[in-house]
N, C-alpha and C positions, 0 to 999 in steps of 0.2 A: 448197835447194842442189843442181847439176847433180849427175851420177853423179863426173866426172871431176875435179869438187871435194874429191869428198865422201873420193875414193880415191887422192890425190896423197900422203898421208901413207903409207898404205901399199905405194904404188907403189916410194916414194923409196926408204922405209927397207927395202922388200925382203922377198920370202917365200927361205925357206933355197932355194938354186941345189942340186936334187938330181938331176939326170940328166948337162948336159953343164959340164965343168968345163975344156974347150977348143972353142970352138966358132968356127965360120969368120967371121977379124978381120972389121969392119966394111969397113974398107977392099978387101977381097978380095970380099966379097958385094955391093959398090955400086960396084967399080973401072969393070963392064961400064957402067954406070948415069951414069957422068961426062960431062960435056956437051964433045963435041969435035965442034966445026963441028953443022950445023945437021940433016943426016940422023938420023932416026930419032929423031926427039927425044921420043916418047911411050914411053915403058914401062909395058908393064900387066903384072904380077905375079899368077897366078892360087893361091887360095889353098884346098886344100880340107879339111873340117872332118873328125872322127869322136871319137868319144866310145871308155872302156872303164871298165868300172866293177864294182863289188861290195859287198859289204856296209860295208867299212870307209872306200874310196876311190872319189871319182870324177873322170875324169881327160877335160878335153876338148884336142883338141892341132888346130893348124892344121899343114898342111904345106903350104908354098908353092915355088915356083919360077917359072922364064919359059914362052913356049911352046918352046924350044928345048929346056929343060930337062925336062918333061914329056913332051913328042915322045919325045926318047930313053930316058926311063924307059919307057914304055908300049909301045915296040917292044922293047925288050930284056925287060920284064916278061913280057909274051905268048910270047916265044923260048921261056923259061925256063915257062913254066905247057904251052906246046904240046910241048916237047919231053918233061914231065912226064906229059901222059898221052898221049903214042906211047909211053910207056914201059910205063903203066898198062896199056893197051890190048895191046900183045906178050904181056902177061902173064896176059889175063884177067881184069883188075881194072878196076875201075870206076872210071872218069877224074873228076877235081873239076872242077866248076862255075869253081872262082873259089878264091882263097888269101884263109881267113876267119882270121883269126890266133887266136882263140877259137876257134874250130873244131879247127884242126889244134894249138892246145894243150892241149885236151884229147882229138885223137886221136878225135872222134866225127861225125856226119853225113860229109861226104865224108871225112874223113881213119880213116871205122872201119876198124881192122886194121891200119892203119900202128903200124912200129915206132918208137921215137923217132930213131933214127938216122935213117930215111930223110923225116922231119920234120923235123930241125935240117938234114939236107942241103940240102933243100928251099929252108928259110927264107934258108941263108944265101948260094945259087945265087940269090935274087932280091933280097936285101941287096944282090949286086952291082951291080943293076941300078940302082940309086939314084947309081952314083959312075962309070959306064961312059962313055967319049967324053964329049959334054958334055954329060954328066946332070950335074946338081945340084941342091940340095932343102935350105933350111932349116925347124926347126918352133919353133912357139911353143906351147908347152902350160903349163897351170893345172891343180893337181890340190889337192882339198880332201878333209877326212876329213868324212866323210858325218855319223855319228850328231851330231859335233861342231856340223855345220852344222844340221843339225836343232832338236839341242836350243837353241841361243842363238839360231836365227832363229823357233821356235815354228811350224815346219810342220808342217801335221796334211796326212795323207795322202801321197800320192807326191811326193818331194821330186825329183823328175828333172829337170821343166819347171821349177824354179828355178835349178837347179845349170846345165842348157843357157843361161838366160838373162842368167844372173849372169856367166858364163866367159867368152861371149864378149865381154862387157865388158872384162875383164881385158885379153883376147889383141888387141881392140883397139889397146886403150891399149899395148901392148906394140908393136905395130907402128909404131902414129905414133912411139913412142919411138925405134926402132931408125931412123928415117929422119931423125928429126929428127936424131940423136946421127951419123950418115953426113953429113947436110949441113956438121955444124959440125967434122968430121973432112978431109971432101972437099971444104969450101968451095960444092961448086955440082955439084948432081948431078941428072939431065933429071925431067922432070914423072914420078910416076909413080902408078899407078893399081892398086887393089888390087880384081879379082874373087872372090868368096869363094861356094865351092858348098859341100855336104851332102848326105849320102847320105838319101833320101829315107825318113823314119820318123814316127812318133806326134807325134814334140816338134820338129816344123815350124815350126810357130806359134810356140814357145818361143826358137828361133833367130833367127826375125822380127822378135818384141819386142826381143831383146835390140840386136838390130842398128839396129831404130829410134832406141831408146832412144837408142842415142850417136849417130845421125845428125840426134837431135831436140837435142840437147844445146848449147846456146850456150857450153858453156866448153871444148868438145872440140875441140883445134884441129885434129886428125886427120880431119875429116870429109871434107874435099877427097880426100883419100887413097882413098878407096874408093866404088866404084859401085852394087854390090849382091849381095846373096845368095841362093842360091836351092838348092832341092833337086833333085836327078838321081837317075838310077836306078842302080845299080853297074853293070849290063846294059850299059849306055850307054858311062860312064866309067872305061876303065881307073885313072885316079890313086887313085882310092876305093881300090881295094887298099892299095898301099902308103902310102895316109893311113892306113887302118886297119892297118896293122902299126907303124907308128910309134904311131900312137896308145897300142895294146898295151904294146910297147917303153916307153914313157913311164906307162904305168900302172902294168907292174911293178918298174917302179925307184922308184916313188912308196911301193908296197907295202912296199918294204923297210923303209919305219919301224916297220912291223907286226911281220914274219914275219922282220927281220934276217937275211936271206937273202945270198949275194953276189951281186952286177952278174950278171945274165946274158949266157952267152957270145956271144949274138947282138948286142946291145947294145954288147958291146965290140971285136966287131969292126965295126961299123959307127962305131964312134969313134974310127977309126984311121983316116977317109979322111980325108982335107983336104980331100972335097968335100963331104961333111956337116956341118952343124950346128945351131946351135937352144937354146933357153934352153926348161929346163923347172922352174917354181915348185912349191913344194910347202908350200902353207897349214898351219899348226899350229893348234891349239886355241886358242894367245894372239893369232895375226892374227884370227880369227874372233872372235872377243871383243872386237877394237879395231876391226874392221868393222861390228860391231854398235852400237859406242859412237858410232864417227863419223857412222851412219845414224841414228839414235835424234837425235845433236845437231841435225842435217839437218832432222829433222821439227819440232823441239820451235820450231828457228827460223824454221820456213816456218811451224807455229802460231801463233807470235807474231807475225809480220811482219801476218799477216792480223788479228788481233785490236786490231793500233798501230790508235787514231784517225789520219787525214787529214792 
């Protein structure tokens, strides 16, 4: 049985909705996207990937937009990181590389010394950057409870290259949905085409598979939908930033079934723009258990189908 079979059950019935509980109507993210007369009728949507993870949770999240939409994020990000260290620099202090959202939350490598105030300043002077002129940016992220995943799938050793290649599975699936559920919303909305990058690291290969996987897949109707993925350097790619503070953003809202902590304040001000939004899932112990069940049926049936006499 295909991947896209196998997980329609629990696509349907849904992981608990734990980050955005308003997120930009279908019809407002695909309005640009409506076929009116015959110009510009290709839409390519670029979408880029980052992970954030720890002991209990691991969270992989896509953030996507247009190039319009990216253009203006990455010039206004850069304003904001440049005018940050002419700040540094007046000062005698040693300017960041780059805004690592791990980094500057816990205040070490570029961010030693920093106070937290001048770190949530920070963060949410480039928060703005995401919803400035016509920036905009939704994300789709998947987050699972690690030892949970471990123990019901019997992975011995480093479970990361599973969790990169399982997730993007998901966040697929999630896309073709959102397009498809826009078509039958908007009637008829232009061809469009999803590019998907990654910040270049270890579990390369792990993003590939997974991307194969559903592009190998004969029940995936999504596949038209996207072109290809590939890894970049952060060096290269301003968007890699604030993929990776969304990412963040969505890992510790995921946290919170742990540490019952409240929403952090960055999080929710970023959920007041009407130009942000995004669905982020959050796997329990019992969806993990019914993905195991349903992959287990999957196998026992592709056994037997092979074992039927002719």
């Amino acid at each position: 049985m295909a991947f896209e079979t196998q997980l329609i059950t629990l696509r349907n019935e849904g992981m608990q909705l734990c980050v955005k509980s308003q997120s930009i109507p279908l019809r407002d993210l695909f309005r640009t996207f409506a076929v009116r007369g015959k110009r510009n009728v290709f839409v390519v949507l670029t979408g880029y990937f980052d992970e954030s993870y720890d002991k209990d949770v691991f969270t992989l999240c896509c953030s996507i937009s247009n190039f319009t939409g990216w253009s203006e994020i990455s010039r206004s990000w850069m304003k904001c990181v440049d005018a940050k260290n002419k700040s540094l620099r007046a000062e005698g202090r040693p300017e960041i590389s780059r805004y690592h959202s791990s980094h500057a939350n816990a205040r070490d490598h570029d961010f030693k010394g920093w106070a937290r105030e001048e770190r949530d300043q920070l963060a949410i002077s480039l928060m703005s950057a995401l919803h400035r002129g016509r920036a905009w940016v939704t994300t789709i992220s998947y987050s699972l409870p690690l030892r949970d995943f471990v123990k019901e799938f019997n992975i011995e050793g480093n479970p990361l290259p599973f969790c990169y290649k399982e997730l993007i599975k998901f966040i697929m699936l999630e896309i073709n949905n959102q397009v498809e559920t826009a078509r039958k919303v908007l009637r008829q909305i232009k061809p469009i085409k999803y590019t998907l990058f990654h910040e270049r690291c270890d579990y390369d290969a792990a993003y590939l598979e997974g991307f194969n996987v559903m592009m190998n897949d004969p029940t995936f109707r999504g596949k038209g939908l996207f072109s290809t993925i590939a890894p970049i350097g952060w060096e290269d790619c301003v968007p890699l930033q604030p993929a990776d503070m969304l990412a963040y953003e969505a890992f510790k809202d995921a946290l919170r079934q742990f540490n019952r902590k409240d929403r952090r304040a960055s999080l929710n001000y970023l959920l007041q723009s009407d130009k942000f939004g995004g669905r982020a899932k959050q796997m329990s112990a019992n969806n993990i258990k019914e993905w195991r069940g349903i992959v287990d049926k999957a196998v026992e049936k592709k056994r037997s189908e092979r074992q039927s006499p002719l």
